[in-house]
Structure formats: structure tokens, C-alpha cells
Steps between C-alpha positions, in 0.01 A plus 500: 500500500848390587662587867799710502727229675797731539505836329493494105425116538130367463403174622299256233226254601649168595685327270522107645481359821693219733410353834610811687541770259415648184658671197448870382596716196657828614460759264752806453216776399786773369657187291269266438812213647361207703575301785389149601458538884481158711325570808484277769299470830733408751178494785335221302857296453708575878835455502576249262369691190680800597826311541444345114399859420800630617736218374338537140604889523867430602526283245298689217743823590836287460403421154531758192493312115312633218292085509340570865274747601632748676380612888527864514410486893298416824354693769271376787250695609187374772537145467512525101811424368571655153755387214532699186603302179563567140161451319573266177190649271522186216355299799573119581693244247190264631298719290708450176466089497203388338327134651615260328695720222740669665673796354720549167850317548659844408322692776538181733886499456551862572273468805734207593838723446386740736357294792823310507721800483272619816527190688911513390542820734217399756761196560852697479305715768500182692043536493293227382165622395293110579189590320565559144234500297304682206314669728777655684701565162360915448589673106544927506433679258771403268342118540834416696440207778578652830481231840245619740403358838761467737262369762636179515852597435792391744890514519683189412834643466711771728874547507540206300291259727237326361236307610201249475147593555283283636144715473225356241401808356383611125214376268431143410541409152853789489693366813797271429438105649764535793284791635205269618728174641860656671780828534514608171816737354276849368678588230398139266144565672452816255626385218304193535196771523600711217471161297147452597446852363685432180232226451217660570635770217532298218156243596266683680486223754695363802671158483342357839350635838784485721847299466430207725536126477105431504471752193445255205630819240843558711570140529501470057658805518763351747531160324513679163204363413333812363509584126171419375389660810385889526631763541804315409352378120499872458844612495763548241778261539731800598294666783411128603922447566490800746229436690617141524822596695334772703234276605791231653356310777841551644588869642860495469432400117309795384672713347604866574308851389848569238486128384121558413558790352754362301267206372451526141140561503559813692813630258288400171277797422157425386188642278138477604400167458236429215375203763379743726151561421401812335207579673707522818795699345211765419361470858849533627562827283188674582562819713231543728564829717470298845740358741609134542638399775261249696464396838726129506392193669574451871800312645400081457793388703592772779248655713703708733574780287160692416678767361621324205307673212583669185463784382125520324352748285197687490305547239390795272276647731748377813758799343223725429478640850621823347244656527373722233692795719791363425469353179395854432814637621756234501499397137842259574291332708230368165804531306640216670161268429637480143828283602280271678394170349190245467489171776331229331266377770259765438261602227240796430128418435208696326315446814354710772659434825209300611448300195876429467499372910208297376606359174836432728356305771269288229832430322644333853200279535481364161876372577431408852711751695423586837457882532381747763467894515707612706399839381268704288764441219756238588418165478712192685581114300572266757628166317734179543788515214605138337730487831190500709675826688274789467448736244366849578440791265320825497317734191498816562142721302657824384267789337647645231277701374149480414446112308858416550623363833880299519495172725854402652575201624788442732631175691477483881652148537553164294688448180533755264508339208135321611402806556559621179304215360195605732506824345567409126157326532310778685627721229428245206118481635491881520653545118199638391485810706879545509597864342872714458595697805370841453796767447640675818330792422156325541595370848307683756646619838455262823 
């Protein structure tokens, strides 16, 4: 059963976790509204997490635009410092982007629209965000992209002062090349990111591991020696012209969030693709009753900020602490399970939890991943991504109900995109056993 948090509001099991804190769903049980609530551990971090704590909260209550999440508040309370956000329930853009495929162009451009129009007023508010990235990029209920993690956001710009920042900070393969070598201006920074994430829309893959002269991929790129190379083979001609002059090795040559928006590409309006492939449209448009927001990769480039994590997402069972009490007597609260919708790095099995934790860890040998139980029912990858960084992942054994059980899978650190991969195959080799979710009203109480 849930804890009553403050009155009316029931606290769900953990959501996601970073180096000092963790993630819970708050659960109005008159309502059925929820709450993503960040709570951090300020005895396990000292001073210098509570001051990045405290400067994400400043900034995250200056900032009010219909692209961001919003923070509703903060308290502190025995050395646990609490921040209340908006809860996006469409989950993570990461989860939209197939490996290797990408997304429809349609869906892709209208993602793009929004994240620039977010990063436009993150920038008039004189805030640069420094770790754009799919991960970070949350979609409500509506499937509008909202900007979430302000962890490693800063102020470049006050009374009309601006200045350089000099701090490496964000995630490899998304952080513009002037980050890594020198002061770099922050606005050029994000748009350089939001290109990266444009990219990995449209071809399911990044262009290179990190923007740096001994990176064989952002040297063709550079020299413009690139278009028989993926993911650049990929593109349209016209999406291929945009990213080209976002992705200007030269800051003060990128252009600015209204000139991008103003790009052609962006004003054209565009039909599903027919190149997309049609067994991932119907993947895409299946609407399993279960959350999706997962929990994002850790910070490659700056360590100092443990707090930087997004917002995750439980799964069925996570949001299923109301108990059958309140389900009972709170029918908002089940109502609400219907708006809810599927993440796709899960699947359900017509196993018995013990067989399906078997069949699972079978699967991992036969492809040579390193596991361990950490529990009765989770089980840990530890692998080396193509970037020889490493690449951590846990599946979660879920009991449905007797026969069925769901596994979820959800990234602790690495790539995404590899990760995705990792899972595609676990999922491929389990084909045979995979069944449809069962309906809400078959979903048991936890």
C-alpha cells in the first residue's frame, strides 16, 4: 500500500533513481492527479548537492511556458530535500525513436517545433538548459514535448549581461564541440544539441560519440565529407539543409530558434511517411495501458551535479499502489489509468514469474550479456557500448496474474539508442512467448 505523503496524497513505489536521490509518483487519491516528486538526500551529497538543488529550484520557479515542465514546489524536510514537478504521462521522446529507424518525419517535425519553441523562451529567460537530449525531452498527455531536467541548468543572461561558460557539462554524443576545448556562448550550445536530437529523430542513430578532433565521424562531418555516410545517407535533402546549418562548427553561425523555425522543412506540413516501416507505425500506435517515461542515462561529461535526472515513470504496477481501498472508493483514481499509454521497452509473457526470470536470464547468456540478481525479480546487464563507456540496464519480473508476468526494462547508464538495440534482441529471442497486455481490469492490486 501507498504512504499518505501529505493528506489526500499517496506516495508510489520509486519511480527512478540518481546518485543521491530518487524519483516518486505522488498520487492525489480524491482525484486520481499525479505528481513526479524528485527527492534528494542532501546527507549522502553535503553542501554542494544542496546548493545545485537549490539553484535548480530558483531557476525551475522563474520559468512558466506550456514546452517545460512545470515545478509546482519544494520543501525540505530531515535532510531530504523535496521538488514537486508536473508529471508528463506520454513518457520520454527517447522512447519514440526507434534504433536505427527513427520516427515518422511528420511526428519528428512537430517534436522539433516544440523543443525549439521551448528552448526560444528558456533563452529570452536568459537560462540555458546544457543537456538536451531525448531523454530529457518528456510528452503529456496531449503528446506535446515539454523540457524536463533543469539539473544542469544555469543563467547566462541578467539585465542584459551575458556571459561565457566555461563548465564541461552534458552528454557526449549531444554537446556542441566548443563545450569540450574552451568558453563557449550557451545559447549556440543548445541549439547545437537540439540538432543532435533532430538526428536521432529522423535515423535512429547518432552521427558520432562526441564532437572532438580524434572522432573520425565529426571530422567527415566537419570537412563535409559525409554523404554516403550514416545517419547522414538517411535524410531527405530538406531536413539534411537544417541540420547542416545547426550543426555549424562555428557558434556564432548557427542559426537562431525563429530562423529554425522559419526553415522550410519546419513551415512545409507533412503526411506519414510510406518509408517508415509498417511494422513500427503499428508498434508505435499500440495503446498499452502503462506508463513511459524511463529512467535516462547518467551525465557522460559533468559529474558534479548528481541531481541531474529526469523525470522517470513507473510502470503499471508502479501506479497501482492504490490499493484496492481506494480503487474501491476513488474511481478517478482507475479512471485516470485509461489516459495513460504503453513504453516500448517492456513486454508481457505467458510465463510464470519463475519461468519468465529463467527464460530471461537464458536469453542474456545466449547473447553474452553480463547479468546478476540483484533481486528475487530484477535482474542487472552490465556491458561496454560501441564507445567502450559502459552500458547498464535493468528488467524488472512483474506478476500479472497467474501465467502472465510483464518484464520492463529500463536504462541505468550508457547510450540509449544501444540500449534499445540490447533490448530489441532480448525481445526478438523471447518472440515466442510474447502475448498482448492483459486489459486494466485484469491487473491485480500491488
Amino acid at each position: 500500500m501507498g504512504t499518505e505523503f501529505v493528506e489526500g496524497w499517496i506516495i508510489s513505489h520509486t519511480l527512478g533513481e540518481g546518485a543521491y536521490g530518487e524519483v516518486k509518483l505522488v498520487i492525489n487519491k480524491h482525484t486520481g492527479d499525479c505528481v513526479a516528486m524528485k527527492v534528494i538526500d542532501l546527507a549522502k551529497g553535503g553542501d554542494s548537492v544542496r546548493a545545485c538543488v537549490e539553484k535548480e529550484v530558483k531557476i525551475h520557479k522563474l520559468l512558466k511556458d506550456k514546452h517545460l515542465i512545470r515545478c509546482y514546489g519544494s520543501r525540505e524536510q530531515s535532510n531530504f530535500f523535496y521538488i514537486f514537478l508536473e508529471y508528463a504521462c506520454h513518457g520520454e521522446l527517447f522512447d519514440r525513436i526507434e534504433p536505427d529507424v527513427g520516427m515518422p518525419p511528420a511526428d519528428a517535425q512537430k517534436f522539433m517545433k516544440q523543443l525549439i519553441a521551448g528552448v526560444s523562451y528558456l533563452h529570452r529567460c536568459g537560462v540555458t538548459h546544457r543537456d538536451i537530449k531525448p531523454e530529457n525531452l518528456l510528452l503529456d498527455k496531449d503528446d506535446n514535448l515539454k523540457i524536463s531536467d533543469l539539473g544542469l541548468a544555469t543563467v547566462f543572461r541578467y539585465n542584459g549581461m551575458e556571459r561565457t561558460l566555461e563548465k564541461k557539462c552534458g552528454t557526449l554524443p549531444y554537446v556542441a564541440p566548443e563545450v569540450l576545448v574552451r568558453r563557449y556562448a550557451a545559447a549556440p550550445a543548445d541549439i547545437w544539441s537540439c540538432g543532435i536530437v533532430l538526428v536521432a529523430m529522423l535515423a535512429g542513430e547518432l552521427p558520432w560519440d562526441k564532437p572532438h578532433v580524434d572522432c573520425e565521424e565529426y571530422i567527415a562531418w566537419k570537412k563535409g565529407d559525409y554523404m554516403n555516410r550514416p545517419p547522414w545517407s538517411k535524410l531527405d535533402t530538406i531536413p539534411l539543409s537544417l541540420i547542416k546549418i545547426i550543426l555549424n562548427h562555428l557558434p556564432s553561425a548557427r542559426p537562431t530558434p525563429q530562423q529554425i523555425a522559419d526553415h522550410r522543412w519546419l513551415k512545409t506540413p507533412l503526411k506519414q511517411s510510406s518509408k517508415f516501416p509498417e511494422l513500427e507505425k503499428k508498434r508505435l500506435k499500440e495503446n498499452h495501458v502503462t506508463l513511459s517515461q524511463t529512467v535516462p542515462s547518467s551525465c557522460a561529461v559533468d559529474a558534479e551535479v548528481p541531481t541531474s535526472f529526469s523525470q522517470p515513470t513507473a510502470p503499471i504496477e508502479d501506479l497501482l499502489i492504490c490499493t484496492q481501498q481506494i480503487m474501491a472508493t476513488q474511481t478517478t483514481v482507475q479512471n485516470s489509468l485509461q489516459k495513460l499509454v504503453r513504453r516500448m521497452t517492456r513486454f508481457y509473457l505467458s510465463l510464470g514469474g519463475e519461468d519468465a526470470l529463467n527464460e530471461l536470464t537464458s536469453v542474456l547468456e545466449k547473447l553474452k550479456l553480463e547479468w546478476s540478481a540483484t533481486s528475487e525479480k530484477v535482474v542487472t546487464v552490465c556491458s561496454i557500448d560501441r564507445r567502450k563507456s559502459p552500458l547498464i540496464f535493468k528488467a524488472t519480473v512483474f506478476v500479472i496474474q497467474p501465467g502472465t508476468t510483464l518484464i520492463d526494462f529500463r536504462l541505468s547508464k550508457g547510450d540509449g539508442l544501444e540500449f534499445k538495440r540490447h533490448f530489441l534482441s532480448v525481445r526478438s529471442s523471447m518472440k515466442s512467448f510474447i502475448v498482448r497486455p492483459p486489459s486494466i481490469s485484469e491487473i491485480p492490486d500491488f
